[in-house]
C-alpha positions, -999 to 999 in steps of 0.1 A, spaced: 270 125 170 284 119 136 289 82 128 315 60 107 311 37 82 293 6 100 314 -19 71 345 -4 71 352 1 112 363 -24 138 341 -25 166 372 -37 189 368 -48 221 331 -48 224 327 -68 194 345 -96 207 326 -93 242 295 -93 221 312 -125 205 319 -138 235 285 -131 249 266 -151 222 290 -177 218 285 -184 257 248 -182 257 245 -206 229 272 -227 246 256 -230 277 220 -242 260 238 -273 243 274 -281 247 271 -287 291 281 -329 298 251 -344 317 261 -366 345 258 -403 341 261 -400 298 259 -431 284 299 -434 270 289 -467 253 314 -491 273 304 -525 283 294 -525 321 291 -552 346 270 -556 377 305 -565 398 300 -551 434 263 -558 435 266 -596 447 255 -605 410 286 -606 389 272 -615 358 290 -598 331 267 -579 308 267 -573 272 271 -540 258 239 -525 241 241 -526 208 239 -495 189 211 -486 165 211 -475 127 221 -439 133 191 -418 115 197 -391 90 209 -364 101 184 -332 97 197 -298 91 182 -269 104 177 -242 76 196 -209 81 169 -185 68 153 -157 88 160 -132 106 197 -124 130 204 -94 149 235 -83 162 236 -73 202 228 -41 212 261 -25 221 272 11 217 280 19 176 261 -5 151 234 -31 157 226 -47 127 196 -71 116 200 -96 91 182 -111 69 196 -149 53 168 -165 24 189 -193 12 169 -224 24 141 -232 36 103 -228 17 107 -211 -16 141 -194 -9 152 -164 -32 189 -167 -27 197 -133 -8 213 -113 20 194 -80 35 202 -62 65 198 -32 84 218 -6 102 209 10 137 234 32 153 234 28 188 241 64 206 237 65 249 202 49 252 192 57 217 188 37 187 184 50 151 180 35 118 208 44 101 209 25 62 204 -10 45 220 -30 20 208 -61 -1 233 -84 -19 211 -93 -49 233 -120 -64 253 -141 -42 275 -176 -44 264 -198 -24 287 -223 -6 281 -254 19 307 -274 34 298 -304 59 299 -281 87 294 -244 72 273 -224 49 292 -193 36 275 -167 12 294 -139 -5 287 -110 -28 286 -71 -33 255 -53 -17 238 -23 -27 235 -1 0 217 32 9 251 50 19 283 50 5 300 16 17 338 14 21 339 -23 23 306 -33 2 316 -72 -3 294 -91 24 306 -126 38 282 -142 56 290 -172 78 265 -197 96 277 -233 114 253 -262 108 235 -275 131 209 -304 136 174 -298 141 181 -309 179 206 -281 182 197 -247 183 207 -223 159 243 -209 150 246 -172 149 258 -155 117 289 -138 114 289 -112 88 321 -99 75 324 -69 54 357 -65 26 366 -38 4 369 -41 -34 402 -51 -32 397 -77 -5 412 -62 23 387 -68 55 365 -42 72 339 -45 103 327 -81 112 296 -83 134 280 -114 152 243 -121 150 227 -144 171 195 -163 154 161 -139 162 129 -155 141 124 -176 110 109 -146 94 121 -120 77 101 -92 90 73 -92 123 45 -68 118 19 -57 146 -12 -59 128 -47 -45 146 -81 -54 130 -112 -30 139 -146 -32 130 -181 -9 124 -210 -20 143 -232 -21 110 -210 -46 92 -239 -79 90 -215 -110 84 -182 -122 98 -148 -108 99 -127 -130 76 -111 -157 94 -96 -181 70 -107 -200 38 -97 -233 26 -81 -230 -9 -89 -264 -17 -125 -256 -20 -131 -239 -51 -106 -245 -81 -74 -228 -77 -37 -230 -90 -18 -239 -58 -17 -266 -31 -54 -272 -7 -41 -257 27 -63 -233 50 -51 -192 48 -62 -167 75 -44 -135 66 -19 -141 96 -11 -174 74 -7 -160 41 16 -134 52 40 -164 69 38 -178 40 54 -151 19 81 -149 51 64 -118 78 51 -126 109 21 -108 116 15 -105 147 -25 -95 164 -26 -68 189 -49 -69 217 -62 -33 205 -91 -45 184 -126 -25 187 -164 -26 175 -167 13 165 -203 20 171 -222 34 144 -253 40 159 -257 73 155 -242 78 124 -275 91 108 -295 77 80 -262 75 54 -245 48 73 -220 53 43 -180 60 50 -164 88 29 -126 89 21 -126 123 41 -143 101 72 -121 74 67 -86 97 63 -98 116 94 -102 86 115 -78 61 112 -49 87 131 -80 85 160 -86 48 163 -54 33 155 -45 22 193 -6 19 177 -3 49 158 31 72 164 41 100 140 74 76 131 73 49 109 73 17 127 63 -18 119 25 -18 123 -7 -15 106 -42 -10 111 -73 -25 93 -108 -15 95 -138 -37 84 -165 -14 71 -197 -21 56 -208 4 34 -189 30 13 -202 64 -9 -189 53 -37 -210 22 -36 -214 -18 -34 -184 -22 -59 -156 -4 -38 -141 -34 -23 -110 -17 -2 -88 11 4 -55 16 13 -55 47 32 -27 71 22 -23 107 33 4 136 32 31 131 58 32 95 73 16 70 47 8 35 42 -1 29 80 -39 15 74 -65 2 50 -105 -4 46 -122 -32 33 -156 -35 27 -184 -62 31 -213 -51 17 -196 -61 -21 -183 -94 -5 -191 -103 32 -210 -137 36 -198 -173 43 -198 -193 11 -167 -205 0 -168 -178 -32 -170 -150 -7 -144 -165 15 -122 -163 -11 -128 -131 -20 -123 -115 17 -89 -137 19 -77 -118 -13 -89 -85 -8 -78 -85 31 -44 -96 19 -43 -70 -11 -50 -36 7 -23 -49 32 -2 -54 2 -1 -20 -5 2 -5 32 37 -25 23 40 -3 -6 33 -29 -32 19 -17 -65 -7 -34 -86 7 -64 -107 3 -42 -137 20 -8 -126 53 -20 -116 64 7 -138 51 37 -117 76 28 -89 108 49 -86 128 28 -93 104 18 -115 97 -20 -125 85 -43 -151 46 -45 -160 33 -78 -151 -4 -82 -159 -4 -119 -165 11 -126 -127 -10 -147 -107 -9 -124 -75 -26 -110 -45 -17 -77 -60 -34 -82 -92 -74 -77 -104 -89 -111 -111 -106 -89 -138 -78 -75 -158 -59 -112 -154 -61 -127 -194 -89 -149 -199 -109 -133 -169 -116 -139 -136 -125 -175 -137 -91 -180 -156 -75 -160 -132 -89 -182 -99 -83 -214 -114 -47 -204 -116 -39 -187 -87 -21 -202 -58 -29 -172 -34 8 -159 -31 26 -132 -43 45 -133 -72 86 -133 -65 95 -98 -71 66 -88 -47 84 -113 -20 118 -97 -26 103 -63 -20 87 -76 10 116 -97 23 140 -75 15 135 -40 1 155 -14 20 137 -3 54 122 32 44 105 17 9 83 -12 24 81 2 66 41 18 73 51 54 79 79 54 55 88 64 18 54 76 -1 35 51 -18 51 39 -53 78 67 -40 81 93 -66 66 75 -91 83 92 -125 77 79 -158 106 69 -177 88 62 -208 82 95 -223 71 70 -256 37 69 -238 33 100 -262 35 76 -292 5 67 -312 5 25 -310 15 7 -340 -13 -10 -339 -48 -8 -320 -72 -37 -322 -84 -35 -289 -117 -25 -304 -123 8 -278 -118 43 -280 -106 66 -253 -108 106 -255 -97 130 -228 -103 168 -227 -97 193 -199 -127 211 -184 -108 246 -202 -85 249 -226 -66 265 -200 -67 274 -163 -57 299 -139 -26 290 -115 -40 279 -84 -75 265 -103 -85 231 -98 -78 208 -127 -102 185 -140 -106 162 -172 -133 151 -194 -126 110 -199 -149 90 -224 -144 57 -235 -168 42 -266 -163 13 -286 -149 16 -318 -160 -20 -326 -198 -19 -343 -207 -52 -322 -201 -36 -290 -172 -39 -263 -172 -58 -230 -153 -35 -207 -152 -25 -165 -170 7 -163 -147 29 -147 -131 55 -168 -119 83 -134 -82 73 -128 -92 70 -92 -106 38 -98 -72 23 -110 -84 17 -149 -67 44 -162 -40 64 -159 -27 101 -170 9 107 -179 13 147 -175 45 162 -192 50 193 -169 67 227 -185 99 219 -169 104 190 -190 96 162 -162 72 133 -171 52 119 -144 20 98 -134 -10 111 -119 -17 90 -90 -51 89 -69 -47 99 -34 -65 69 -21 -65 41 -39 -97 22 -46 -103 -18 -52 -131 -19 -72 -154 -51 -77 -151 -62 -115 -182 -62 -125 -187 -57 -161 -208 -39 -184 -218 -48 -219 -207 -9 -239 -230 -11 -274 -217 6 -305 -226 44 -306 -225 45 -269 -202 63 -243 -188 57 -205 -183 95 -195 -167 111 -165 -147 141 -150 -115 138 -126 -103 164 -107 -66 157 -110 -47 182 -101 -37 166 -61 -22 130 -57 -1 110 -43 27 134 -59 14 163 -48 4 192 -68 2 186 -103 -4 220 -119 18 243 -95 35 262 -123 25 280 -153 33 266 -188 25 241 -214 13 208 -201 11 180 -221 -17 148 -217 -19 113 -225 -42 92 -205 -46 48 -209 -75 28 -205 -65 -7 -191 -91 -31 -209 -101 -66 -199 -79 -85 -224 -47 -63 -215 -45 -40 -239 -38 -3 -237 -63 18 -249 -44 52 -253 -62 85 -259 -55 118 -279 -26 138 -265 -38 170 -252 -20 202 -243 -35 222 -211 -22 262 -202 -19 279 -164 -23 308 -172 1 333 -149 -20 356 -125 -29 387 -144 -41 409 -114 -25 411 -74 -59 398 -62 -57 367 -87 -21 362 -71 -32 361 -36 -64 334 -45 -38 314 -63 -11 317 -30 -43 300 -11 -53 278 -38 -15 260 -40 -9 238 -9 -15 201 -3 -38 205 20 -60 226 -4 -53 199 -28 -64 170 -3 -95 189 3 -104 191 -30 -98 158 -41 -119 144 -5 -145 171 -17 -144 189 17 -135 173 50 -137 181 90 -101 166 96 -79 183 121 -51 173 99 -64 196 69 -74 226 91 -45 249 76 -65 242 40 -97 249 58 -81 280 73 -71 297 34 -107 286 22 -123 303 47 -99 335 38 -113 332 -1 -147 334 9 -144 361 36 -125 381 12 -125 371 -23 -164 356 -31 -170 370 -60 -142 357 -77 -146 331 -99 -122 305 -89 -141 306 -49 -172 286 -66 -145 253 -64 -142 258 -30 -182 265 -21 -184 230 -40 -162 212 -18 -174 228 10 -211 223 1 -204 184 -4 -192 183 29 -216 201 49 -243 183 35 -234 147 47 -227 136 82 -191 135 91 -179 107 112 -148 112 128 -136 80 152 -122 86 186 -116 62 212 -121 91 235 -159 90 230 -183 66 251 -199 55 214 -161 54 196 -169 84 175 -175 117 170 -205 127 148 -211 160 131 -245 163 118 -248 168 79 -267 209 76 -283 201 44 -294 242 40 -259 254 40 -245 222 13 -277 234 -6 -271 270 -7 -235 264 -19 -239 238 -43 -265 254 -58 -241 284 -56 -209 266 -69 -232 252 -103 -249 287 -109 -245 292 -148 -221 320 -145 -196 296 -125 -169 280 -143 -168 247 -128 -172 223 -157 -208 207 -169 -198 170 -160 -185 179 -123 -220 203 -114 -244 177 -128 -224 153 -106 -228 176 -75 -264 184 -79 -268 144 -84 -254 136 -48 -266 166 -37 -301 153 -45 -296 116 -33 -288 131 1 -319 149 -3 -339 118 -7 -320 96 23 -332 122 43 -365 124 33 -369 149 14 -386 143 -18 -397 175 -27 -362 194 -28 -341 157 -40 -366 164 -75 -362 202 -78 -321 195 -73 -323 171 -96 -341 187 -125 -315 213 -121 -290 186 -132 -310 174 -161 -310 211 -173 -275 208 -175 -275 179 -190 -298 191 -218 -277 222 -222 -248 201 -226 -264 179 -253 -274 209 -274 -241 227 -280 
């Protein structure tokens, strides 16, 4: 069914019944005359045998009269054509002076979203009976009439509250549709939120914190996450769907991967629907691979993203008030960015992008990269988010904040090729040099960089010791052939504790990156020139940018390097790369072409990447959760022989995976050797490592 223009069409008929309908609703909930009213006359008792005249009662001080604020949330009835839901933040706590609202096109017994507009700027005007806001919108579709009027009666805080009527004009003033909306909530959005837990986790599920407790820059008052969130204007709202996922029989690595993790949420998650929709899920976990530091995750994942998020407790579960505080803000930050919120100080990776703002005293940003430190950053922190973070989550259109909608950051271009610019001036005191693992790589072939930051200061550098851009403190800007700029982005993103290291003079922080899959996709999925820049994000807020670099694809030479690179290029490929292997049903076409290459193309070079992956995976246990299972998960058992015999494989010496990335494989390889008890062959995999190492070291 094709559809108008919702502003620039007249309803008719069924607009004014809808009109009517609300108007008689509301009228019958105040405006009915109760028998007996007091009118105020003087009365008598004549006719009762006592005929003593009585005076009238006099009448008090009339009190001031309270208004009832007209923000939230109005919605339109649902009647064939248009339903619309409004959104009115004009009063009331913290108001931002805005209209937002969105379209749904009513067809039969169906209901689809159709656009939104937000009027950004608008004048604001209050009689003694009427509040009227006007201004042009900005709207996802082309708008005939894009001049919004919005009209609300006032009412008392004994009255209930006046609908809206929105009235759309053209340009030249001319009117177009007019809808009524009848008051719905005093929030702007309601989310269903569902909170699971794993068995092992060994202290309590946040529940709230006073913020009065320890020093902090806002008033004392007691947050739970359900609190926090009203706060900023969206209802969250518990479901009944929360779990304990047993993890008894996890193994002896009671740790969570980000394969187990991306492979389970779509299991658990008692809500999930392959739509977006207003509801999210968050698991509390206890241990992760990566280690104590990791704090949370936002879970994000080709197709439907943003829909769930981890935290974990080993780094900060506990009771004392510093803890508390801790699981408030990380609980309220990984649900930040499920409603695709970036970090305070990559505004600028948004499309459309925004303005940097690592001083803002946010959920979204790190206490650690705030100026002056964490203990500066606590002591002024008023646990809120910042006001462009409210407008986004008040009123950004539907598809750029909804779980399930636009990508996370959507897009994300740079639009500062200048990033290629040495710095005028660099007294941050650090050093940061990138390198790719080859000076140039076959199409298909898994990019990777070398990262090292050292201090250029001779005293030494204070710095967070986290060079890999999936750890969120640094970034890579990639110039691709075609001319387009863009930012590498982690497929997960990690919250990292911020601990500190002290970095002396004439030492280096080293590590390797496979980059080449993100949150954008495929990176490297053409041949040609690419270009390199990558930033180190340092404590005091300075960017530490490296050498620009300049990496080949090569084009395939031969018809069997073709077909290798045609199962090499896909995103599930790319997903299993960057999870280093994974059991998911949702990657199994990726599985599919890697068992292709090493059925029929082993000996080629480029199939040791994909023995590595593999042999990461098989070597650990898998847990994948499902409800449909009497312990809440499925468990596949980690076959340390076959992960051997392909790591070992994948970092032969005539493999071309890069030094860095096999010493790091033979290094887990070796601590999974150990949790299982297995001394002897955790030492041998080891010293294989070390070799490297001492290879490396003498070129």
């Amino acid at each position: 069914m094709a559809f108008e223009d919702p502003t620039n069409v007249s309803p008719g008929n069924l607009l004014d019944e809808a009109r009517e309908e609300v108007h008689t609703k509301e009228a019958q909930a105040y405006h009915g005359e109760a028998e007996g009213a007091y009118t105020g006359e003087p009365t008598s008792l004549h006719g009762t045998g006592l005929d003593i005249p009585v005076k009238p009662i006099p009448i008090p001080t009339p009190l001031p009269v309270i208004r009832r604020t007209t923000s939230g949330r109005y919605r339109s009835p649902s009647t064939p054509g248009y339903q619309l839901e409004l959104r009115v933040d004009v009063d009331g706590a913290h108001p931002l002076r805005k209209l937002s609202a969105d379209f749904f096109s009513m067809s039969g017994a169906t209901l689809s979203y159709f656009g939104s507009f937000v009027v950004d700027s608008p004048v604001i005007t209050t009689s003694s009976t009427t509040l009227v806001v006007r201004g042009k919108g900005r709207f996802t579709f082309a708008a005939g009439a894009p001049v919004v009027q919005v009209s609300i009666p006032l009412r008392t805080i004994f009255q209930p509250a006046a609908p809206a009527t929105l009235q759309f004009f053209t340009t030249s003033g001319a009117p177009g549709a007019s809808y009524v909306c009848a008051f719905a909530s005093g929030y702007f959005r309601t989310v269903n939120i569902e909170t699971d837990r794993v068995s092992d986790v060994t202290t309590p599920v946040f529940s709230s914190y006073n913020t009065g407790t320890l020093p902090s820059g806002g008033a004392a008052r007691t947050l739970s996450v359900v609190s926090a969130y009203a706060e900023a204007g969206i209802q969250m709202l518990p479901t009944a769907g929360t779990d304990v996922i047993n993890i008894s029989e996890a193994g002896t690595n009671a740790k969570w991967s980000d394969a187990e993790l991306h492979a389970s949420m779509v299991h658990h998650f008692s809500l999930w629907r392959e739509a977006p929709q207003w509801s999210v899920w968050q698991v509390v976990c206890q241990h992760h691979e990566m280690g104590d530091g990791l704090l949370g995750i936002m879970f994000d994942q080709s197709g439907l993203q943003r829909q769930g998020c981890a935290v974990f407790h080993a780094g900060m579960g506990g009771t004392t008030p510093d803890r508390l505080r801790e699981q408030l803000y990380c609980y309220v930050h990984e649900l930040g960015h499920c409603f695709n919120l970036l970090h305070s100080w990559q505004k600028s990776l948004a499309n459309p992008p925004g303005v940097d703002r690592p001083s803002a005293k946010s959920y979204m940003n790190y206490p650690w990269r705030y100026p002056g430190g964490e203990a500066a950053f606590w002591a002024a922190f008023g646990f809120v988010f910042d006001d462009p973070e409210l407008i986004h989550l008040r009123h950004a259109f539907r598809n750029n904040i909804i779980m399930g909608g636009n990508p996370f950051a959507t897009g994300s271009s740079l639009t500062n090729p200048e990033i290629f610019s040495d710095p005028l001036m660099d007294q941050s005191g650090l050093q940061f040099h990138i390198s790719g693992t080859h000076e140039s790589f076959a199409l298909g072939e898994p990019v990777y960089l070398h990262l090292k930051l050292s201090p250029s200061d001779l005293r030494g550098k204070t710095v967070v010791p986290h060079v890999n851009p999936n750890k969120a403190m640094s970034s890579v800007v990639i110039a691709k052939p075609n001319g387009q700029v863009v930012v590498y982005e982690p497929y997960i993103d990690h919250l990292m504790a911020g601990k500190t290291a002290f970095l002396p003079a004439g030492k280096t922080i080293e590590d390797a990156a496979y980059i080449g899959f993100g949150k954008g996709g495929l990176y490297f999925d053409q041949p040609g020139v690419y270009t390199l820049r990558a930033v180190y994000h340092a404590l005091d807020g300075s960017q530490v940018l490296s050498n620009v670099i300049k990496l080949r694809v090569r084009h395939p030479g031969t018809a069997e390097s073709e077909e290798v690179a045609n199962l090499l290029l896909g995103e599930d490929q790319g997903a299993l790369f960057y999870l280093q292997g994974s059991d998911s049903v949702s990657l199994r076409g990726g599985n599919d072409a890697f068992d292709t290459l090493l059925e029929k193309h082993s000996t080629h070079r480029l199939t040791d990447y994909v023995r590595y992956a593999r042999g990461v995976n098989a070597a650990r246990t898998f847990k994948t959760i499902s409800k449909g299972q009497p312990n809440g998960m499925v468990v596949r058992a980690a076959n340390l022989a076959q992960g051997h015999s392909l790591m070992l494989a994948a970092a032969s010496g005539k493999s071309t995976i890069d030094d860095v990335t096999k010493m790091r494989g033979l290094q887990k390889m070796a601590e999974i050797h150990r949790e299982s008890g297995d001394e002897k062959s955790a030492k041998a995999t080891l010293k294989l490592a070390q070799d490297i190492a001492a290879l490396r070291a003498a070129k």
